[in-house]
C-alpha positions in Angstrom: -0.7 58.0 -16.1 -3.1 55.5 -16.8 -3.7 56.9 -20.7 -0.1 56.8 -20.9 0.0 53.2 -19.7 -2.9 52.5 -21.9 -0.8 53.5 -25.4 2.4 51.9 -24.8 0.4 48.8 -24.0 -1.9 49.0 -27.3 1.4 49.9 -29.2 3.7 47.2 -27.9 0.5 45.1 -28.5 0.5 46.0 -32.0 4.2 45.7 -32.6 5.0 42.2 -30.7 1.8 40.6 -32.6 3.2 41.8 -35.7 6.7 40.7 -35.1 4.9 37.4 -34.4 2.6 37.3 -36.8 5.8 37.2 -39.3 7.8 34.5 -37.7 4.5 32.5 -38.0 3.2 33.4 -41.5 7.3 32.5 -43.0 7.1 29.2 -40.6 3.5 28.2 -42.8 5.0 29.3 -45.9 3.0 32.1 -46.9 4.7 34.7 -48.5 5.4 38.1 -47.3 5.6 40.2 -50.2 1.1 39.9 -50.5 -1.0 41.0 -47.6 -0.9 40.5 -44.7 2.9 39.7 -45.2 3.6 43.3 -47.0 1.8 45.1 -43.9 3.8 43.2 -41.0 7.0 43.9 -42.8 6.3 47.2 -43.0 5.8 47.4 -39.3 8.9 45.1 -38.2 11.5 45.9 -40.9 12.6 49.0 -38.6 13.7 46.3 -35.9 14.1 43.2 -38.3 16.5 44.5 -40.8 18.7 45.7 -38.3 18.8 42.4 -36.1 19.5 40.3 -39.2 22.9 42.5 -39.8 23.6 41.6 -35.7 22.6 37.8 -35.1 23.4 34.6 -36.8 22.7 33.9 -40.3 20.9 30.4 -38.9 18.4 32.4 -36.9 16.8 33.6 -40.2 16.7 30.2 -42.2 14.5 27.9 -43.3 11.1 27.6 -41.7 11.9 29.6 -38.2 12.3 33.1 -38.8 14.4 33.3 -35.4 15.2 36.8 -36.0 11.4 38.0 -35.9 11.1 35.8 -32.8 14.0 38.1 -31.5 12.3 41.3 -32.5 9.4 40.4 -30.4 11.3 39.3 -27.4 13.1 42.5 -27.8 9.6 44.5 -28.0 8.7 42.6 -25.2 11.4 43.8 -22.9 11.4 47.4 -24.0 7.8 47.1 -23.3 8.3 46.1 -19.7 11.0 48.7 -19.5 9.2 51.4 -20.3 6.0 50.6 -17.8 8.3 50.3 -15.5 10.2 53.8 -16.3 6.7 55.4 -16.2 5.4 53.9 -13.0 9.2 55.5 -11.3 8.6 58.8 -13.0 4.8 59.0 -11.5 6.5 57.5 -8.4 4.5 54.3 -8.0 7.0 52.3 -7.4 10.5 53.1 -5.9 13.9 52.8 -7.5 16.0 49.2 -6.5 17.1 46.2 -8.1 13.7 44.3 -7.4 11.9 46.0 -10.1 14.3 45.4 -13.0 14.5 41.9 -12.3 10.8 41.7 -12.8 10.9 43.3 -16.6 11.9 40.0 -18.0 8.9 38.4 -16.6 6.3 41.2 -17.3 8.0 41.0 -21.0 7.3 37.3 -20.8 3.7 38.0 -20.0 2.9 40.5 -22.8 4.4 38.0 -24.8 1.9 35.1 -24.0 -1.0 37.9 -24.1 -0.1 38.8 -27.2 0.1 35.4 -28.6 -3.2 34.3 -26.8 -5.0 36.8 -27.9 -3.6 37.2 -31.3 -4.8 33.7 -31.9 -8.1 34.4 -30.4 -8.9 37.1 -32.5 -7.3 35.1 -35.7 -9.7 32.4 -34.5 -12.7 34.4 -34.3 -12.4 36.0 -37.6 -11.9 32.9 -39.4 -15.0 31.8 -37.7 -17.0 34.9 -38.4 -16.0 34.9 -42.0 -16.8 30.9 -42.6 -20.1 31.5 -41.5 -20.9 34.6 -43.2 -18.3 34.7 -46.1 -16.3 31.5 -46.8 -15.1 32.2 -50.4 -13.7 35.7 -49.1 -9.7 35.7 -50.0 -8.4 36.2 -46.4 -9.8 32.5 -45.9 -7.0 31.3 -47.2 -4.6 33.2 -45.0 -6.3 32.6 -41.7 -7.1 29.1 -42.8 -3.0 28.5 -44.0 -1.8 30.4 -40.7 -4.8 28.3 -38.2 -4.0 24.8 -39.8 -1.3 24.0 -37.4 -3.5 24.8 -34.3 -7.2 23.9 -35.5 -5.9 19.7 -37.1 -5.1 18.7 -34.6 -8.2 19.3 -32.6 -10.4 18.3 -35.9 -8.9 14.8 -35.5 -9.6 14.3 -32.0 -13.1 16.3 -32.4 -16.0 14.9 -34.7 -18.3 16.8 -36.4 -21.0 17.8 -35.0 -24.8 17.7 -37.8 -22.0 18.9 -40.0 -20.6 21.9 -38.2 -16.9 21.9 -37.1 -16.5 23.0 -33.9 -12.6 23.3 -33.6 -12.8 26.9 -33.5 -14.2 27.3 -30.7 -12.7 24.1 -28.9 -9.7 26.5 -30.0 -10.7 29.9 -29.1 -11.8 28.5 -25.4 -8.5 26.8 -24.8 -6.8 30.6 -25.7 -9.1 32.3 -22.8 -8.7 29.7 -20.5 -4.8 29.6 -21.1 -5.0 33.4 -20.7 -6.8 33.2 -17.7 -4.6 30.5 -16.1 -1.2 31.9 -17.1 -1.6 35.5 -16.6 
């Protein structure tokens, strides 16, 4: 059971971060037809595509892709079905209305982990790599996608003998969001 519980996390993990990762690379402009843009399509198109034909035409204009959004929240709550389906089956829980009210916030939940620690790790590699790599192409990316977050810390945050420490004012404020929310 616990195995079990164990994939279907890492998978919706991997699927609600890409739907995600989408909506956020269209809302900074990047295109999606170069990496990582090509890979997270490939992932989300399954549910995207099909969405786009059901919702509004606004939802998927301009800089908020609304209908990747969608596809995570939907992830989200399939997500929270599912554990839920397994933990009746292995009889963990019984059956009653209590536990399907719950799903939405359990999918709310994997939602903000998945965002949290999506930005962690995003963080940390663009740390790791400005140290160690800085002209490496994927700078670019994770400096394009990290702007939004990491400014407005770099304006409130001097330098400190030269080294900018807004990544990990950053990747702090993730784990003790994480910590405090979930």
């Amino acid at each position: 059971m616990q195995a079990l519980l164990m994939i279907l996390e890492t998978v919706a993990f991997f699927l609600i971060g890409a739907a995600l990762l989408r909506a956020w690379l269209v809302w900074v402009g990047l295109s999606l037809a170069v990496q990582p843009g090509r890979f997270v399509v490939a992932l989300t198109d399954w549910l995207v595509n099909p969405l786009r034909r059901v919702l509004p035409a606004s939802m998927g204009r301009g800089r908020l892709d609304g209908v990747s959004l969608m596809a995570a929240v939907v992830l989200a709550l399939a997500y929270a079905g599912l554990w839920y389906a397994a933990l009746l089956q292995a009889g963990v829980i019984t059956g009653g209305a209590g536990w399907v009210l719950s799903i939405p916030v359990l999918a709310a939940r994997m939602l903000l982990k998945v965002l949290l620690q999506g930005i962690f790790y995003l963080v940390l590699g663009y740390a790791v790599l400005s140290w160690v790599q800085p002209q490496n192409g994927v700078m670019y990316t994770l400096a394009r996608l990290l702007e939004p977050l990491l400014g407005p810390i770099r304006r409130g945050l001097p330098l400190l003998g030269g080294v900018d420490l807004s990544p990990v004012v950053l990747m702090v404020a993730t784990q003790v969001l994480q910590m405090l929310l979930l």
